[in-house]
C-alpha positions, -999 to 999 in steps of 0.1 A, spaced: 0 0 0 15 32 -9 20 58 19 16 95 24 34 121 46 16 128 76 16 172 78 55 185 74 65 154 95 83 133 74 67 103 92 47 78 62 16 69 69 -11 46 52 -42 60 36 -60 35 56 -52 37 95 -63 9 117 -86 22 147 -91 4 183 -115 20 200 -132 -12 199 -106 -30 211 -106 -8 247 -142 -29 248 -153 -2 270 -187 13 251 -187 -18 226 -204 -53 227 -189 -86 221 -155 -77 221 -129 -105 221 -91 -100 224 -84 -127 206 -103 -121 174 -92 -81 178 -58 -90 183 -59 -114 151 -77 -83 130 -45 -56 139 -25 -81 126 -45 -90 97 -44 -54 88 -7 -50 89 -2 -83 67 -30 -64 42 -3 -34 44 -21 -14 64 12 -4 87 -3 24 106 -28 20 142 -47 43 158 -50 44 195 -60 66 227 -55 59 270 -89 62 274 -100 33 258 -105 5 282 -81 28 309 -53 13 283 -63 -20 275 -66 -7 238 -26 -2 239 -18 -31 257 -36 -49 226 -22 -31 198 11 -41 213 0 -77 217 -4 -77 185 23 -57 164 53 -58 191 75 -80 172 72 -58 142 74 -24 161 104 -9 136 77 -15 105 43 0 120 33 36 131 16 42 165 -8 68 170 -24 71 206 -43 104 221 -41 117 258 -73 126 272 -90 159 283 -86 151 316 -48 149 315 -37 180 301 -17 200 321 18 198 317 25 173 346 -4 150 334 6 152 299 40 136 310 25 113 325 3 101 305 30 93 273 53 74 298 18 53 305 9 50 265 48 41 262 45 14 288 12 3 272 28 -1 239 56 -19 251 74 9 230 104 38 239 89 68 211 49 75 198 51 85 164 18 104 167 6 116 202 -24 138 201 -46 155 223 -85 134 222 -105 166 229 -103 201 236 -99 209 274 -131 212 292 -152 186 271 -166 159 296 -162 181 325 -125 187 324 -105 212 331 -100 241 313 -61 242 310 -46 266 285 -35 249 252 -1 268 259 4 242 287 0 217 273 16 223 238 42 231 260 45 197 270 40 184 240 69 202 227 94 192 252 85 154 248 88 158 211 123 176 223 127 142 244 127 121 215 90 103 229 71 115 202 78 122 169 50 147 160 21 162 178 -18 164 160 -53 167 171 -82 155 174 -127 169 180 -105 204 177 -129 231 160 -106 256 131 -101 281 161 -91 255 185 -65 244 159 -52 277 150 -47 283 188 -28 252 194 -10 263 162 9 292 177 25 270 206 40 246 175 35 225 150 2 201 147 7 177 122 -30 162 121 -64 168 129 -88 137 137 -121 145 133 -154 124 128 -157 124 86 -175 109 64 -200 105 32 -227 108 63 -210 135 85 -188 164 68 -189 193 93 -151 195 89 -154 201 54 -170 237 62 -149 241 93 -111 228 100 -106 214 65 -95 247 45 -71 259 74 -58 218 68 -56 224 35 -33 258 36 -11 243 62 -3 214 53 -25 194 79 -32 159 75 -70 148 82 -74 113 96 -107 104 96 -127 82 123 -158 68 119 -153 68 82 -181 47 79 -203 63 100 -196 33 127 -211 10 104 -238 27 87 -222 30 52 -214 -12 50 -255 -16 46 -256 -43 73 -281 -23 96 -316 -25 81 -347 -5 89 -356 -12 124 -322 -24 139 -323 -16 177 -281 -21 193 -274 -32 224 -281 -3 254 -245 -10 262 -232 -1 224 -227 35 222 -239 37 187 -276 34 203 -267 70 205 -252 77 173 -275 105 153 -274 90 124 -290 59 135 -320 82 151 -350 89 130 -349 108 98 -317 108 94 -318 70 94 -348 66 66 -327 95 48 -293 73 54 -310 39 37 -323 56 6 -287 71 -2 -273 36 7 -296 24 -21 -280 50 -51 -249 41 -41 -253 3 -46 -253 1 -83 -216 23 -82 -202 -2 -61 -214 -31 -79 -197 -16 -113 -168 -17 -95 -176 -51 -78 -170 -35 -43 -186 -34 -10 -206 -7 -2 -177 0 27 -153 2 5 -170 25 -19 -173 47 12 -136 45 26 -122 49 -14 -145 80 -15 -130 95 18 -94 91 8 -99 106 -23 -104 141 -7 -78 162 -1 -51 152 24 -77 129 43 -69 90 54 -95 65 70 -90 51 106 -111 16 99 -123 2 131 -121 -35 129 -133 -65 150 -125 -98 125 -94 -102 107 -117 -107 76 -130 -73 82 -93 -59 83 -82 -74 49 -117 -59 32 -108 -26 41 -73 -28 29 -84 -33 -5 -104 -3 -6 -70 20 -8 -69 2 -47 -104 10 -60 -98 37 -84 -130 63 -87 -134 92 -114 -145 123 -108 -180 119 -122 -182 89 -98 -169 110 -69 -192 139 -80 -222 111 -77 -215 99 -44 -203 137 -34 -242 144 -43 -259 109 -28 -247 121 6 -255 154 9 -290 139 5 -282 130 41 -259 155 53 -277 184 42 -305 177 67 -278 176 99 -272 207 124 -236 222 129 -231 201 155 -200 183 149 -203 155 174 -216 123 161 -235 112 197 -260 123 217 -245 118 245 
């Protein structure tokens, strides 16, 4: 799979990133170590070398599973992990990479970013100077190799900006959910700001599995995804149903028509949750699938059928 620079950082990253929020298990159902460990790896041998991780999920256990699985070929992946709001004055932002490192089994994070603005969740509000300034000195330290972002609004990244350089933003993007276009993506766009996408399948909705009707399990956070709710779900189904007959010419999956879609925009990669090393090698083939721009045009148009009914607000949940 060919690779792309992540920002100014000289690091190579995949177009298609591996994501393990599931594999935390905290907020999922059905989770097994075994079959997540067995999908990261899957991945990797389907040349997606890149995995996305954060503390927060499962207090760690998400990073003590990517590291289960891709220790012994450490020198040939790139690890991405997130501190949380909660951690981010400069003392707790130490603290929290030497736990990530530990996690990881690993001495340097290629990609360590802030999960969410301070003050989300009932946080504190520490100024982004602090903890930039942290993040400065451990990429000083040689612990991390480049500093991003991730839930940050276009104001929130241009502050963080002046304290040094962000490499990435991760934001929740897809054919079902483009705020960033309208907000964060130009500013990306100018300076050089790589856009790695999660939920680029709108947690599921975009593979076609979830019919009319489909209730989740109370303790699956996607019982609180929007998109699932309502209109937006009716409106979601008929769009999946124009977008059928492009990914049969190109005898895709739906999910794949999706992900190829995403990457196709400027600067943007897809972080592909997976739970089944099945699953893993599926999505890698979606970094081949070659659309034109009357095709990308098409589906451009099939999902603003759905997106153009959404408010500004640019998190996914009602939570």
């Amino acid at each position: 799979m060919q690779t792309r620079e992540l920002g100014t950082s000289g690091i190579q990253i995949t177009p298609i990133i591996t994501g393990t929020w599931q594999a935390g298990k905290a907020m999922w159902a059905g989770i097994e170590d075994a079959d997540t460990i067995s999908a990261i790896r899957a991945a990797f041998d389907a040349g997606i070398t890149t995995v996305d991780t954060a503390e927060v999920y499962g207090s760690g256990h998400s990073e003590r599973i990517v590291a289960a699985a891709l220790a012994d070929v450490r020198d040939r992946v790139i690890y991405m992990t997130k501190v949380f709001s909660n951690h981010l004055k400069y003392d707790q932002v130490i603290a929290a990479c030497e736990g990530s490192l530990k996690n990881l089994k690993t001495d340097y994070i290629d990609v360590y970013q802030i999960h969410w603005p301070a003050g989300t969740y009932g946080s504190e509000k520490v100024p982004i100077e602090e903890t930039m300034r942290a993040l400065n000195d451990l990429k000083q330290q040689g612990k991390i190799r480049a500093i991003g972002v991730s839930n940050f609004s276009r104001a929130q990244l241009e502050a963080a900006s002046q304290f040094g350089r962000i490499d990435s933003l991760q934001p929740p993007y897809s054919l079902f959910w483009r705020q960033v276009e309208q907000d964060a993506m130009p500013y990306c766009i100018e300076h050089q700001i790589s856009i790695l996408a999660y939920s680029p399948l709108a947690q599921g909705l975009l593979t076609g599995k979830f019919k009319p009707g489909h209730q989740f399990d109370p303790a699956d956070h996607r019982a609180k995804n929007k998109l699932f709710q309502g209109e937006n779900f009716v409106r979601a189904q008929a769009a999946l149903d124009k977008l059928r007959p492009i990914a049969e010419r190109h005898h895709i999956s739906l999910a794949n028509l999706a992900i190829a879609w995403l990457i196709a925009q400027p600067q943007t990669h897809a972080i592909t949750g997976v739970r089944h090393a099945e699953q893993a090698a599926e999505n890698a083939r979606a970094a081949e699938v070659q659309l034109s721009q009357a095709e990308l045009a098409e589906i451009d148009a099939i999902g603003r059928t759905v997106t153009d009914h959404l408010d500004s607000n640019p998190v996914l949940w009602n939570w």
